[in-house]
C-alpha positions as CSV (number, residue, x, y, z in Angstrom):
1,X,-9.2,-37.2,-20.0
2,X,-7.5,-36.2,-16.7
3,X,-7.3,-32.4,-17.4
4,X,-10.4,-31.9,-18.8
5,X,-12.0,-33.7,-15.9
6,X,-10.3,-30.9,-13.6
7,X,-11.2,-28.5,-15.6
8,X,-14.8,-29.3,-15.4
9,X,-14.3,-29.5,-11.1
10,X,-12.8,-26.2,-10.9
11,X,-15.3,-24.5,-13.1
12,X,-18.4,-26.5,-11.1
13,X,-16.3,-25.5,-7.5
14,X,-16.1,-21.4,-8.6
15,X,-19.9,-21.0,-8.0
16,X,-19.5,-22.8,-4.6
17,X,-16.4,-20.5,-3.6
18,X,-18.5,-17.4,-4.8
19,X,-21.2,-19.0,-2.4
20,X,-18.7,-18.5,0.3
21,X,-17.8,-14.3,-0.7
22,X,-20.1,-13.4,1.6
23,X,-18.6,-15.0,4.5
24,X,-15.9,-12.4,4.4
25,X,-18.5,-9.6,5.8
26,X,-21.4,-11.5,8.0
27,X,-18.4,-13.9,10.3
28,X,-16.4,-10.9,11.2
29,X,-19.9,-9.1,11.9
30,X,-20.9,-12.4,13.6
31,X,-17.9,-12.6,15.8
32,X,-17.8,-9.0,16.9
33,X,-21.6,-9.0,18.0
34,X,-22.0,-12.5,19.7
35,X,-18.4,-12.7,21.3
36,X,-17.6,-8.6,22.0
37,X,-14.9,-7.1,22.4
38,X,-12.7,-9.9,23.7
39,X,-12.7,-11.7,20.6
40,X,-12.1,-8.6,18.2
41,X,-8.1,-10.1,17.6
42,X,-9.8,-13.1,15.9
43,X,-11.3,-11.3,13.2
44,X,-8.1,-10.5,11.9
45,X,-7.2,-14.1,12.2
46,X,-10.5,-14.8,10.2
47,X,-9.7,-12.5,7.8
48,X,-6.2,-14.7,7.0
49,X,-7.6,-18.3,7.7
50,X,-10.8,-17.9,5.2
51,X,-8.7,-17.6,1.8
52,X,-7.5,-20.1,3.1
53,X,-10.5,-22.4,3.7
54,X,-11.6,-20.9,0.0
55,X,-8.3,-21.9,-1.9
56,X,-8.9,-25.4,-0.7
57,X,-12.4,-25.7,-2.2
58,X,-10.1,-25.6,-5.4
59,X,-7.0,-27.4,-4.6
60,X,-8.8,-30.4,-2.9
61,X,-9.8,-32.2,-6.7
62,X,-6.0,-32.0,-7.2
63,X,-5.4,-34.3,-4.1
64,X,-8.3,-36.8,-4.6
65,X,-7.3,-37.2,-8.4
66,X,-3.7,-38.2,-7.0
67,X,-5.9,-40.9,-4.9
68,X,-7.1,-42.2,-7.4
69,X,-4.4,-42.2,-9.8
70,X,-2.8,-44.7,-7.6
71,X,-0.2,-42.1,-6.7
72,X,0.1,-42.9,-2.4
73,X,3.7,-41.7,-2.1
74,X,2.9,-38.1,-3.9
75,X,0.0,-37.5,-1.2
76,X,2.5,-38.7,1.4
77,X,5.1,-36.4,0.5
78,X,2.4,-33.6,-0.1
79,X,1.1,-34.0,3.9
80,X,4.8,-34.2,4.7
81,X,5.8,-30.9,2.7
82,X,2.9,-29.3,4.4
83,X,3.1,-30.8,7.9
84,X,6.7,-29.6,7.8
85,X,6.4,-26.0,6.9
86,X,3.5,-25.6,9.4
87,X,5.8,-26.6,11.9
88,X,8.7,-24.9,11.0
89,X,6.8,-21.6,9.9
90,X,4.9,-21.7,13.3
91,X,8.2,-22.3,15.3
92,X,9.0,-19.2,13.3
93,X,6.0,-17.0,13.1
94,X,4.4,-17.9,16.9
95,X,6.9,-16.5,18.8
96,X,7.3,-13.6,16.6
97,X,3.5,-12.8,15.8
98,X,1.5,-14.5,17.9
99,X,-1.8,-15.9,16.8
100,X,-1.8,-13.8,14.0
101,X,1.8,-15.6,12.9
102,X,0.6,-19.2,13.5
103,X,-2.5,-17.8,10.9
104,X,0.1,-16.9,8.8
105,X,1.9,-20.5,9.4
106,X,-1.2,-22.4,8.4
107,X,-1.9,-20.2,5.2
108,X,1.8,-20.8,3.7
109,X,2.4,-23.8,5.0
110,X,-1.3,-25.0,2.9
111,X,0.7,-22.9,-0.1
112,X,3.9,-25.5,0.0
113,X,1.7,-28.3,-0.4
114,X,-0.9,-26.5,-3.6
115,X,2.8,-25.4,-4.9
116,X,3.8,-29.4,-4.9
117,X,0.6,-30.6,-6.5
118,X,0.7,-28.0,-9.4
119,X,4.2,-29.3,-9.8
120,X,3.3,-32.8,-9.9
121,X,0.2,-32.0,-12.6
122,X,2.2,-30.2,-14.3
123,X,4.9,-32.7,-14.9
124,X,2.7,-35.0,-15.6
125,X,0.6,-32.9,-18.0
126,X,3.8,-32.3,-20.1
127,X,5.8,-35.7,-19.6
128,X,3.1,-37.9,-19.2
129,X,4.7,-38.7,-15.6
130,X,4.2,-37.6,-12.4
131,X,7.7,-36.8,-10.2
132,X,8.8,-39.8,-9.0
133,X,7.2,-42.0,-10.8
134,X,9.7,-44.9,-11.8
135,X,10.6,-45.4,-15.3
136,X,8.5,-47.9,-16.6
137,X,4.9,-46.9,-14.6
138,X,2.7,-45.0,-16.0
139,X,-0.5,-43.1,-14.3
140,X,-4.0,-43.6,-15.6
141,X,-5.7,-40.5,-17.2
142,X,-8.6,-41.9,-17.8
């Protein structure tokens, strides 16, 4: 069923995203030797951005399950929850932070979108229906 089938996909992506650990010492050490001094700013940016990047090695099954549940208007409103708060939390955050703000932007506005999907799997998980969904379709857990 559905939810062991994530369950197995997030316990075979944890190795991968423990791969990835190391990444937070060698790219800041990679950035500060190759590009110098310049470029030290972007190491704090990195050091935002790559949860990130790491969080979506997890969340990514969730989306691509919604694909394939036939479920078009929950990915749509998904990209539109997070297009939306990136470009409100940037109009926001940009002018107030800088490049470290629009980091920030990107990171919560990727969090709106993970907050809708474990909303949508949960819901669906306990009702058998995912929000939205009109009364007499059903989604495919198998």
């Amino acid at each position: 069923d559905l939810f062991s089938f994530l369950s197995r996909r997030s316990s075979d992506l944890f190795p991968l995203a423990v791969l990835f650990l190391p990444g937070f010492v060698i790219f800041p050490w990679f950035i500060s030797s190759w590009y110098g001094p310049d470029f030290l700013i972007s190491i704090d940016v990195f050091y935002i951005l790559y949860p990130n990047f790491l969080l979506r090695i997890f969340f990514a099954p969730l989306g691509v399950a919604l694909i394939a549940l036939d479920q078009p208007r929950l990915v749509a409103v998904e990209a539109a929850l997070r297009m939306g708060a990136g470009l409100i939390l940037n109009l926001i955050l940009y002018p107030a932070a800088g490049i470290i703000g629009a980091a920030y932007a990107s990171l919560l506005a990727q969090c709106c979108g993970w907050i809708f999907l474990l909303v949508c799997y949960y819901s669906f998980f306990t009702t058998g229906k995912f929000p939205f969904q009109a009364d007499g379709a059903e989604a495919s857990s198998s």
